[in-house]
VEXNU-60256 format. One record per residue (C-alpha): z negated, y, x; residue number from 1; residue in one letter. Coordinates in steps of 0.05 Angstrom, whole numbers, plus 5000, padded with zeros to 4 digits. Example, Ala and Ser with C-alpha at 12.3 -4.5 7.8 and 13.67 -1.06 7.14 Angstrom:
pz,py,px,zadren,torvex
4844,4910,5246,1,A
4857,4979,5273,2,S
! end
This chain:
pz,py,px,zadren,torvex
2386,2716,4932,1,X
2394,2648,4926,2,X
2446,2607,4975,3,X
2506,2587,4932,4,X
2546,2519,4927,5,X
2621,2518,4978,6,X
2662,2476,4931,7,X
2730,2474,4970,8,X
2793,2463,4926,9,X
2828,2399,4935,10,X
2903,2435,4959,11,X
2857,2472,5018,12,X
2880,2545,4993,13,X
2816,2571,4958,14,X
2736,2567,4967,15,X
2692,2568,4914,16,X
2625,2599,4921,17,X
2580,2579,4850,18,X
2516,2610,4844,19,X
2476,2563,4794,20,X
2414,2598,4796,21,X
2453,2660,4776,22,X
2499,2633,4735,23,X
2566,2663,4769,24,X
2623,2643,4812,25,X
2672,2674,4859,26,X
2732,2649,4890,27,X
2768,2663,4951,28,X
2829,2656,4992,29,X
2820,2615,5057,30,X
2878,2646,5090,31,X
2856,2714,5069,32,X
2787,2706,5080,33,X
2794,2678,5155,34,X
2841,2738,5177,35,X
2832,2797,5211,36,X
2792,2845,5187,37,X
2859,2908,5204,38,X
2899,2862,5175,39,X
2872,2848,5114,40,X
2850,2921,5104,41,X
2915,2953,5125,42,X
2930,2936,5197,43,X
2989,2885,5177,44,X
3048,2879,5124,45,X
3008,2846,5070,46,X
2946,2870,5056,47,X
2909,2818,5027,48,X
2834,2817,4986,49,X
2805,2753,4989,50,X
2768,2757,4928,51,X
2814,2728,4876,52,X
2780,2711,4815,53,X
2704,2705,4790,54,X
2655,2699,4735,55,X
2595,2700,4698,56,X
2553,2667,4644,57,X
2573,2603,4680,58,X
2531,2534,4672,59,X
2581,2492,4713,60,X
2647,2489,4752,61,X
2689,2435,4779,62,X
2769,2431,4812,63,X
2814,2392,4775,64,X
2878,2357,4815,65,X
2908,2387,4864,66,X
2948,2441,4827,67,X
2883,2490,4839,68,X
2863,2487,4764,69,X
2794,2490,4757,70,X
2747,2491,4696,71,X
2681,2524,4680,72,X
2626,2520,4634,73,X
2625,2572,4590,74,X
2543,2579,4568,75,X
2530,2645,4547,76,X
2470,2620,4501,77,X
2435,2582,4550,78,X
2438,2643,4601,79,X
2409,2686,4545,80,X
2346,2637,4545,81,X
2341,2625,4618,82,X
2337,2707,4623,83,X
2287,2707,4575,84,X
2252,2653,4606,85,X
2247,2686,4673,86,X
2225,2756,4646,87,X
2163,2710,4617,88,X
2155,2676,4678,89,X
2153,2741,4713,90,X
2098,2769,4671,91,X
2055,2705,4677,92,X
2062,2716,4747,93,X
2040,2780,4747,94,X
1985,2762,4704,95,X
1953,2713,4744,96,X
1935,2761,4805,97,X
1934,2762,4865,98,X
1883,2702,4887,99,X
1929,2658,4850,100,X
1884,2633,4805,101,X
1921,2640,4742,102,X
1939,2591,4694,103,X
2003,2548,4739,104,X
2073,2550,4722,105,X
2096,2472,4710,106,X
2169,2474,4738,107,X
2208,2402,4753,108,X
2263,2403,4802,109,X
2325,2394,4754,110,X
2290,2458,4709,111,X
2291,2498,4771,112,X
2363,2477,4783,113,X
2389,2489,4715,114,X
2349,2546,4687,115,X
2321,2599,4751,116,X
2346,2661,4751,117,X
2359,2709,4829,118,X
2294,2736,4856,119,X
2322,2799,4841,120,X
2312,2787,4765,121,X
2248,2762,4779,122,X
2221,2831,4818,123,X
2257,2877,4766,124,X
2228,2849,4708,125,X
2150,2848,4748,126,X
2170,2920,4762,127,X
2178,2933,4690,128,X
2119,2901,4668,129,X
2069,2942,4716,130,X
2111,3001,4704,131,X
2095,3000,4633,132,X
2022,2987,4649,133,X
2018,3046,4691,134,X
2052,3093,4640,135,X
1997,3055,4584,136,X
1936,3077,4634,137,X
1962,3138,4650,138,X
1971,3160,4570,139,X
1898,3138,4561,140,X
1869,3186,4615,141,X
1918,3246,4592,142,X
1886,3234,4524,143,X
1811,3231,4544,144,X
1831,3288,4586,145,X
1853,3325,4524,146,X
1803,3311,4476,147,X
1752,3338,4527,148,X
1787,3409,4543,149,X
1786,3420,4455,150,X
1862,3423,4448,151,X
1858,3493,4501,152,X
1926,3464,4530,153,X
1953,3441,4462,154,X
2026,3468,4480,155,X
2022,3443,4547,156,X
2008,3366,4531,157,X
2055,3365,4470,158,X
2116,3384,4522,159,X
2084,3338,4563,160,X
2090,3282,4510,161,X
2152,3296,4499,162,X
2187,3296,4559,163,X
2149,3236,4590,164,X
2164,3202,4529,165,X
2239,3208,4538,166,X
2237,3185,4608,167,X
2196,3126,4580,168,X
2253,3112,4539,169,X
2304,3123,4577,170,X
2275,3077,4633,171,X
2267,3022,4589,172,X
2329,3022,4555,173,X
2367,3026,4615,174,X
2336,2963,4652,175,X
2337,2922,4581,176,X
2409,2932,4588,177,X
2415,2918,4653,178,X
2376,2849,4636,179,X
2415,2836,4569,180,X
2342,2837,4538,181,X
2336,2877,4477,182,X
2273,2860,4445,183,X
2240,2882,4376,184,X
2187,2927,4360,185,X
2132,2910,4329,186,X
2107,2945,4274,187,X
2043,2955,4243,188,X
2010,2979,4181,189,X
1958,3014,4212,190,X
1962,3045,4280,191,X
1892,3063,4295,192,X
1907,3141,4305,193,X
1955,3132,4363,194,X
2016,3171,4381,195,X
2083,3143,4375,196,X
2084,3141,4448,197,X
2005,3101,4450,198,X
2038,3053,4399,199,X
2102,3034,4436,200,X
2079,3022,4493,201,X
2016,2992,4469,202,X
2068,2936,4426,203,X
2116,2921,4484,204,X
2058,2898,4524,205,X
2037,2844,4472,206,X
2104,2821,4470,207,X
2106,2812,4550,208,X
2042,2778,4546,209,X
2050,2737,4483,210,X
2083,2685,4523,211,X
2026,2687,4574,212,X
1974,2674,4519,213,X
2016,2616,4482,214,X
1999,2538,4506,215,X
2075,2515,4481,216,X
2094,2479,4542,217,X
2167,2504,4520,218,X
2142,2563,4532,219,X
2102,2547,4595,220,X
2159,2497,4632,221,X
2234,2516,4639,222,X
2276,2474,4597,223,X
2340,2441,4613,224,X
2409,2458,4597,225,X
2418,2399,4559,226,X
2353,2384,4522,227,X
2327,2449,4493,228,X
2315,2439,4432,229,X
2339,2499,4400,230,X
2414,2482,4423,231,X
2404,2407,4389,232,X
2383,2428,4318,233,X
2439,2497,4309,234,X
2511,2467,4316,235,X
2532,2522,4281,236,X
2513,2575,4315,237,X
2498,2584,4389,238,X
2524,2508,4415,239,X
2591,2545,4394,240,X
2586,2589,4455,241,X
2595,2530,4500,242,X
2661,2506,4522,243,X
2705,2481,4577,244,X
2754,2526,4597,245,X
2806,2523,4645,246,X
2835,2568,4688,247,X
2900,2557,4737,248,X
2905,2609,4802,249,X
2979,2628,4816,250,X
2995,2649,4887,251,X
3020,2727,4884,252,X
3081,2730,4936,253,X
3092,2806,4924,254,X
3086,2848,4993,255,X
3022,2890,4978,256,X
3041,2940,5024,257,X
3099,2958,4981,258,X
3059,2974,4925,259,X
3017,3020,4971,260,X
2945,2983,4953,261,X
2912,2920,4967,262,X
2922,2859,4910,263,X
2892,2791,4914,264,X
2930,2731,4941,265,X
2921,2700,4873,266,X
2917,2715,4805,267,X
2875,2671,4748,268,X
2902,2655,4683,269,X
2868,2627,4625,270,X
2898,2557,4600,271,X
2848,2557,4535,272,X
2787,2515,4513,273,X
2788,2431,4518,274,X
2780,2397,4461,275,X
2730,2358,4472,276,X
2725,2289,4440,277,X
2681,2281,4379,278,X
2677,2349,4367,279,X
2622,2384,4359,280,X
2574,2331,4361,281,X
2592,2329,4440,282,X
2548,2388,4467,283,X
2580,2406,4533,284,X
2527,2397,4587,285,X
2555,2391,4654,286,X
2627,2383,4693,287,X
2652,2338,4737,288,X
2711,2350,4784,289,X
2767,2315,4811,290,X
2840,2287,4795,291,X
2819,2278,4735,292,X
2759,2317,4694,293,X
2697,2295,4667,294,X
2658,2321,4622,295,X
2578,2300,4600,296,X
2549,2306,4537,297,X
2470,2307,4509,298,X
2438,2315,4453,299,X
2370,2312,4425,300,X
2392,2253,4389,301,X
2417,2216,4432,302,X
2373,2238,4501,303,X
2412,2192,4544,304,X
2479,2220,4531,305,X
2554,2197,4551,306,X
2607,2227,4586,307,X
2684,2221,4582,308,X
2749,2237,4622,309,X
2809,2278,4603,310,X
2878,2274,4633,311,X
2942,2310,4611,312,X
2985,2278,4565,313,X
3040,2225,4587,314,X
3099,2257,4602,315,X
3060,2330,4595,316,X
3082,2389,4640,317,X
3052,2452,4612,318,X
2995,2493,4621,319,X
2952,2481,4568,320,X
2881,2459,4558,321,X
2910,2416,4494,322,X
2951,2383,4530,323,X
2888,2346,4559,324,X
2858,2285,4530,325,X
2806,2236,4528,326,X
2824,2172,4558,327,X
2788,2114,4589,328,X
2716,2092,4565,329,X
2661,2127,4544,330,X
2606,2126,4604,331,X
2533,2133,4607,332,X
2512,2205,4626,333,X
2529,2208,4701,334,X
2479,2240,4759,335,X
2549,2250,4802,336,X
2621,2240,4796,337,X
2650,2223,4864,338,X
2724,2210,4883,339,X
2761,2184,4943,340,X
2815,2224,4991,341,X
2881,2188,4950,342,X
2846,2203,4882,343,X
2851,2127,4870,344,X
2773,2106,4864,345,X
2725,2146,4823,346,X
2643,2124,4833,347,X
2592,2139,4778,348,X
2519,2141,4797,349,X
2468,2131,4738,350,X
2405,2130,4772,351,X
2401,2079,4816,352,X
2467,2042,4793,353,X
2532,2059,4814,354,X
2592,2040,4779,355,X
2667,2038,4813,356,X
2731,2056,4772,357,X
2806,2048,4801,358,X
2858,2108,4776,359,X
2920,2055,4758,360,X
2960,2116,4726,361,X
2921,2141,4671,362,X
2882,2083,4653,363,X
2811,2062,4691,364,X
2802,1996,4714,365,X
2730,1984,4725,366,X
2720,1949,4789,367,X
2646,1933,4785,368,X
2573,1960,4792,369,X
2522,1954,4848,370,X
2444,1970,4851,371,X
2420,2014,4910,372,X
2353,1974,4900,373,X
2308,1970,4962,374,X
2256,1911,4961,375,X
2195,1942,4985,376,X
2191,2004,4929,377,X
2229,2046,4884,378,X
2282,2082,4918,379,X
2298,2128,4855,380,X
2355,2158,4835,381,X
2420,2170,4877,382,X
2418,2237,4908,383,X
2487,2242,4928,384,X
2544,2208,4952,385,X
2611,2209,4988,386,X
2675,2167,5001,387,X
2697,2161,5077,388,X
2761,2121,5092,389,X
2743,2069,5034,390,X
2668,2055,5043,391,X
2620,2087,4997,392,X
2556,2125,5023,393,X
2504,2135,4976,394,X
2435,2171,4995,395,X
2372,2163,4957,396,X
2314,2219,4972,397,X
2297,2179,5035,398,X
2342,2129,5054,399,X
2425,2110,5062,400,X
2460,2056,5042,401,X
2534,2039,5045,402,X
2568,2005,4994,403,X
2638,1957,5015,404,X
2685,1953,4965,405,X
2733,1884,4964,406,X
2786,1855,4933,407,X
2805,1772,4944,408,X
2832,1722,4895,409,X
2844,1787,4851,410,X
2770,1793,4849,411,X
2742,1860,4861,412,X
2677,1855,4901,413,X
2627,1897,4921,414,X
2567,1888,4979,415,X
2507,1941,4989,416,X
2475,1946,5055,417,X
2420,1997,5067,418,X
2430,2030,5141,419,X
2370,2074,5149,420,X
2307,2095,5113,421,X
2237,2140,5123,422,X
2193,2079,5105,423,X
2225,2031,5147,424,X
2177,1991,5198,425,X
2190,2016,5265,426,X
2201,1943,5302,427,X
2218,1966,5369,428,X
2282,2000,5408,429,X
2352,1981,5373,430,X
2385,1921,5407,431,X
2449,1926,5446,432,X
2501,1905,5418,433,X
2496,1825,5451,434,X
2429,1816,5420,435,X
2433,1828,5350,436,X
2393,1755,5319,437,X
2421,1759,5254,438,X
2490,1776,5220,439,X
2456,1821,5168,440,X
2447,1895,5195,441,X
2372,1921,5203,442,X
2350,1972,5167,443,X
2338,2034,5214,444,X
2270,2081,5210,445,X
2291,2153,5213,446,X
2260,2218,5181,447,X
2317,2217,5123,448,X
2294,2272,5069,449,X
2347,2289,5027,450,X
2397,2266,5064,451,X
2471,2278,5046,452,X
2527,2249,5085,453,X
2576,2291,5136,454,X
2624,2246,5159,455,X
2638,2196,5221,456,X
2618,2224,5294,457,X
2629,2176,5357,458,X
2606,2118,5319,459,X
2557,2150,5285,460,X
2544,2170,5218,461,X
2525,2241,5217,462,X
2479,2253,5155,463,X
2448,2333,5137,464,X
2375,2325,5112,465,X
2315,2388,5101,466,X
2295,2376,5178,467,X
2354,2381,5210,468,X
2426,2328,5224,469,X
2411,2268,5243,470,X
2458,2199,5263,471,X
2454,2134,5235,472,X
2482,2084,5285,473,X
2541,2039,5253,474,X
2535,1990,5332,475,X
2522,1926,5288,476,X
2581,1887,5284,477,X
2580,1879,5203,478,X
2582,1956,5196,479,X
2635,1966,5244,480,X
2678,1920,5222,481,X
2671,1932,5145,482,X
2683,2009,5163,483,X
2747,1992,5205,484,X
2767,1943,5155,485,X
2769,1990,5097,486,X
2799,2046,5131,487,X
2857,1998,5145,488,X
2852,1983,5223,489,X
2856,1911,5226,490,X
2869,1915,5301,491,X
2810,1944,5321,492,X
2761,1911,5263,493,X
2792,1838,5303,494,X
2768,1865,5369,495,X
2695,1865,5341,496,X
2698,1794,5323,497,X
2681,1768,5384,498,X
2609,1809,5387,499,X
2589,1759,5337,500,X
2558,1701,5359,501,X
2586,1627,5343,502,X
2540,1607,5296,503,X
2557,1668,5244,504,X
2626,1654,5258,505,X
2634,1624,5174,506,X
2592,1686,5150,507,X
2635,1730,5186,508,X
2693,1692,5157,509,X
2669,1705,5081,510,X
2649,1775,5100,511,X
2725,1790,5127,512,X
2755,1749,5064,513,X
2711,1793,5015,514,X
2744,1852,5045,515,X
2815,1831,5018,516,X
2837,1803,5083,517,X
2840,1736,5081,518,X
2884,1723,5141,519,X
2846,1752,5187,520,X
2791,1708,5170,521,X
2822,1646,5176,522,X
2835,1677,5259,523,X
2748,1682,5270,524,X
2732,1645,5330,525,X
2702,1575,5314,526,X
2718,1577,5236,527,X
2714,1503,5213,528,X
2776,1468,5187,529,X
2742,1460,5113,530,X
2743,1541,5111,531,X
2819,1543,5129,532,X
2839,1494,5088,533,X
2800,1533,5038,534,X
2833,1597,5044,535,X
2902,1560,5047,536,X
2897,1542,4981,537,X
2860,1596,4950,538,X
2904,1648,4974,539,X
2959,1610,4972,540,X
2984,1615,5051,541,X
3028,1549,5051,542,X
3049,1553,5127,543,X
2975,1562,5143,544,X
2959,1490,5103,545,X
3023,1456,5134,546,X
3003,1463,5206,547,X
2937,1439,5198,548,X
2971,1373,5156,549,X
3010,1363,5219,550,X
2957,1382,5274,551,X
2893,1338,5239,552,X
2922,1295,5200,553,X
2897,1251,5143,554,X
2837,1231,5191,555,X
2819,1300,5201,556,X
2828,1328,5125,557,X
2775,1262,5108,558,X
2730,1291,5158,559,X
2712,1351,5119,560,X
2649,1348,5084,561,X
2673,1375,5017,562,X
2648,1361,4938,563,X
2689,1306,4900,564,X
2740,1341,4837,565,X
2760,1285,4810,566,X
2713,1245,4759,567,X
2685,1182,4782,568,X
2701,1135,4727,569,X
2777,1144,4735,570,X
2783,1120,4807,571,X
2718,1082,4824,572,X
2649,1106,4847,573,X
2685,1150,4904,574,X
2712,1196,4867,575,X
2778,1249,4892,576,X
2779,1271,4962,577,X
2807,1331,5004,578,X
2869,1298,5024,579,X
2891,1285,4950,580,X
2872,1356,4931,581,X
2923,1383,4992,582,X
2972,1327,4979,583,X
2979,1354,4904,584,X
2978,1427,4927,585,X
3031,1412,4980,586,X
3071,1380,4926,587,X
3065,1435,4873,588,X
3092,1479,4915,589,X
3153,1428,4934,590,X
3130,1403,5000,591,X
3155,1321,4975,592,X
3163,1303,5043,593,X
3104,1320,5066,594,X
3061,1289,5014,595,X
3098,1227,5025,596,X
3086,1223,5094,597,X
3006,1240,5075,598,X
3010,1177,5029,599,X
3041,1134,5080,600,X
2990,1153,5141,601,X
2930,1137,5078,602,X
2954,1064,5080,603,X
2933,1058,5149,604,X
2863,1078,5131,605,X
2834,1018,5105,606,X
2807,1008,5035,607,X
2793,1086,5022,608,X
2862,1107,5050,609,X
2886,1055,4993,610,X
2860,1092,4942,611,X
2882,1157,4963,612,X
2947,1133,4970,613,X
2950,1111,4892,614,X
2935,1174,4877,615,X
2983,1217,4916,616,X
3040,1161,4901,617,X
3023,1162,4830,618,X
3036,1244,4838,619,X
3106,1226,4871,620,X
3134,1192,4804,621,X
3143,1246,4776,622,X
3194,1266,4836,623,X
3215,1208,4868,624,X
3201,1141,4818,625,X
3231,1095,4866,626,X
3194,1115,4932,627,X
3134,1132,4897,628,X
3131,1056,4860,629,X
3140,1028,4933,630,X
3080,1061,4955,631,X
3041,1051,4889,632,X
3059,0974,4908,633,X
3033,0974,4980,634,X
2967,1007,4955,635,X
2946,0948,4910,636,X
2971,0893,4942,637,X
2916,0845,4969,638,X
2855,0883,4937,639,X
2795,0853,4914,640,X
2749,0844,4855,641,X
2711,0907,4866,642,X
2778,0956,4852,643,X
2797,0942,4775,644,X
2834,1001,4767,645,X
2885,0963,4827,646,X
2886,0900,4788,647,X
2907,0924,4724,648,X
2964,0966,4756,649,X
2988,0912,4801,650,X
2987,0851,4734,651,X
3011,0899,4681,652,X
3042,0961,4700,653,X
3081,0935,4760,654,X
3098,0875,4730,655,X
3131,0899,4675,656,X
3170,0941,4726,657,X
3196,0886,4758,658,X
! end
């Protein structure tokens, strides 16, 4: 048997157990299923089964909300040709021998995962092909064995015949049916002189190993749910047998004692089929769960597919699978469909891409897309990933990488960092904490193979690969901090600021802005007063820009080493300056009095004060005419040849004033 797929539901009350290989699901009751064993089977009041709902001829399953709705993949087609499939797969096997040197059976991961059947298929339908061999052989030597006695038993083989001819039958029939394989006869003109019995048998064995003997590689290779070609080219007739159905489970609060027998703690009910958008040209092909469902389309047309979302209705509060309806964009075909814990963020891997969507009602906001790339080789596709307190973990088939996700100046932004990979250069024991050289976190060798992330463990990530759990350490500063940040402990992320040495302190002051917390990175140890100012007036903290007007001064603001805005041939060959960019932002925001005083202190600054002094004054007549023509006055009295712009102010404009 193979080991099914836990897929707990989001309200915590049921466990589903899917069985892709098999094609089945079942679904339990967590309370039920974690009682006692007297109490559930008559010991207590309530006697509870834990089984509550199941089914077959399944392709795919997903929980939708947290109203325990889930929907399922109805592929009754496909599990007709994955059957067949096997039962050939099974005879090739059996064909080859035992020294295994019979023509190979070319199966790909994702065929495995989408079209193998149990083991216990696979034996029965070996059994049946060297059971029918046996019964061939043994017909031959009962007929050589007649032919040499001269018919003295005549009687005696023709109730022999007979009889093993209906067990034949009967055996056959009864595991065809137990297969759903019902295959046809063949029929000939001429049968050579054999029985009915010689000729039956002697036809179901070409059939078996037709599919040996054939070099389709259709035939030779499973083929995948979503390519196979004879799905693609008949919309009409089997693709019909696919849809997404859902299914709500309903809590049964009867007493079971009562009724004298044991019920489920849940019943399933049927909502009906989606209606899926475009039709039938959308070939249902997989399902993704979570608040809100996705469903994947592919066709032979179009080999790289799409996939949509469907949501209830606005204002919708029934039970109905038409009440759900596509909304948001149409997305490439997704490898996994991954949500947070609030249901608010919603990543889409593609293979090495992964694209983040915000929930804002019923709408999606894309946020923006990130490549898991890794510098030294291909890393492949993204083999799963998980949300933990706002950071993103994504795993490739040997390596894991984090992904921050951002928000400042109502700019979404997102930063990849890979923690740990198999082909990473071992370089020695980890530093302590005290010693890390650079602000960027190394990359970490461990034996990662298939890993899949657990959770957080003592400041650890705990990740589940093929040889066993293993821990990626999160020690470096960046990675601590980004994780506290995003889970929302500011107080604790701060504490970590002060394991970063000086010198990073203005990377770790972007790093902490990215991360929609601009505040706190105007508070890193040893930021300069160019990235405060900065922030101030990016973000728009006016207190923040005040005090450092009052603590520096016009002499500090000119001591920042910042680019010129304003256009050289306006104001001379130097151009605008910090202090006039604060002086108008203080101003905008109806700090007069302290752009005044700005203006006044630029007058005592020599020749360069002068000019910046025009320009904030010139900025005050729109407030204060009188004040501000005082100060325009003072700035271009006395100048010299070498300031135009002063001369022709001071001759025409303030002349005419006067």
């Amino acid at each position: 048997r193979s080991a099914p797929i836990f897929m707990p539901s989001p309200s915590g009350l049921f466990l589903c157990l899917l069985w892709p290989m098999e094609f089945r699901y079942e679904i339990f009751h967590t309370a039920s299923l974690l009682s006692k064993v007297g109490t559930r089977s008559g010991g207590g009041s309530t006697q509870r089964s834990p089984v509550v709902s199941s089914g077959d001829s399944v392709a795919d399953f997903g929980w939708i909300g947290d109203d325990d709705v889930y929907a399922v993949l109805r592929a009754a087609d496909f599990v007709e040709q994955a059957t067949a499939f096997m039962v050939t797969a099974a005879s090739m096997e059996g064909a080859s021998g035992d020294d295994g040197t019979g023509p190979p059976i070319r199966v790909s991961v994702k065929s495995v995962a989408n079209l193998a059947q149990s083991v216990t298929k696979s034996a029965t339908s070996a059994t049946f092909a060297v059971t029918k061999s046996a019964t061939s052989a043994t017909i031959a030597v009962t007929k050589s064995a007649t032919t040499a006695t001269l018919g003295l038993a005549s009687g005696t083989l023709a109730a022999t015949k007979s009889a093993t001819k209906a067990a034949v039958n009967t055996t056959k029939k009864g595991m065809k049916r137990s297969m759903g394989l019902f295959g046809k006869k063949k029929k000939k003109a001429d049968d050579g002189g054999l029985s009915s019995m010689e000729a039956e048998s002697q036809a179901e064995t070409e059939d078996m190993s037709e599919a040996a003997e054939s070099n389709d590689p259709t035939t030779m290779a499973p083929i995948p749910i979503d390519m196979d070609p004879s799905n693609q080219n008949r919309l009409g007739g089997n693709t019909k047998k696919r849809s997404i159905e859902l299914r709500k489970l309903d809590l049964v609060e009867s007493n079971a004692s009562a009724l004298g027998a044991s019920i489920a703690a849940a019943t399933s009910s049927s909502m009906g089929d989606v209606v899926l958008r475009g039709g039938n040209r959308n070939i249902p092909t997989a399902v993704f769960g979570g608040p809100v469902l996705c469903v994947g389309s592919r066709t032979e047309e179009d080999p790289e597919g799409s996939a949509h979302f469907y949501a209830k209705k606005t204002g919708s509060n029934g039970d109905r699978a038409d009440e759900y309806v596509s909304t948001g964009p149409t997305l490439p075909y997704p490898d996994l469909v991954v949500w947070d814990d609030d249901g608010s963020l919603c990543a889409v891997t593609v293979s090495d891409r992964v694209a983040i969507y915000a929930l804002d009602g019923s709408a999606f906001v894309l946020l923006g897309t990130v490549r898991i790339t890794n510098p030294s080789n291909n890393i492949g596709p993204i083999y799963s990933a998980k949300f933990l307190h706002g950071v993103l973990y994504c795993c490739s088939s040997g390596s894991v990488h984090c992904v921050f996700i951002g928000e400042s100046a109502d700019v979404t932004r997102l930063e990849c960092y890979e923690l740990a990979s198999i082909d990473a250069e071992v370089a020695g024991p980890i530093a302590p904490l005290q010693q890390y050289k650079s602000f960027m976190p190394p990359k970490l060798p461990l034996p990662l193979v298939l890993p899949s992330v657990l959770g957080y463990q003592s400041g650890s990530l705990v990740v589940s690969t093929v040889r066993g759990l293993h821990a990626v350490p999160l020690t470096h500063p960046l990675l601590r901090i980004g994780a506290l940040l995003s889970a929302g402990q500011t107080d604790a992320a701060q504490k970590w600021f002060d394991a970063v040495p000086t010198y990073e302190c203005e990377a770790l002051s972007g790093f902490v802005e990215r991360r929609g917390f601009p505040d706190l990175a105007m508070t890193v140890k040893g930021v300069s007063i160019e990235r405060v100012v900065d922030l101030s007036m990016r973000h728009g903290y006016i207190g923040q820009l005040e005090e450092i007007v009052e603590t520096y001064g016009v002499r500090g603001l000119r001591s920042i080493d910042a680019g010129r805005g304003l256009s050289p041939s306006l104001f001379g060959e130097h151009g605008g300056s910090v202090v006039v960019s604060v002086a108008a932002y203080l101003l905008a925001h109806g700090r007069v009095e302290l752009a005044r005083r700005m203006a006044t202190e630029c007058l005592r600054s020599g020749e360069e004060g002068r000019r910046e002094a025009l320009l904030v004054a010139s900025l005050l007549l729109s407030v204060d005419e009188h004040d501000a023509s005082r100060l325009v006055a003072r700035a271009v009295e006395d100048v010299g040849m070498d300031w135009p712009v002063a001369q022709f102010i001071r001759h025409y404009v303030l002349s005419e004033r006067t």
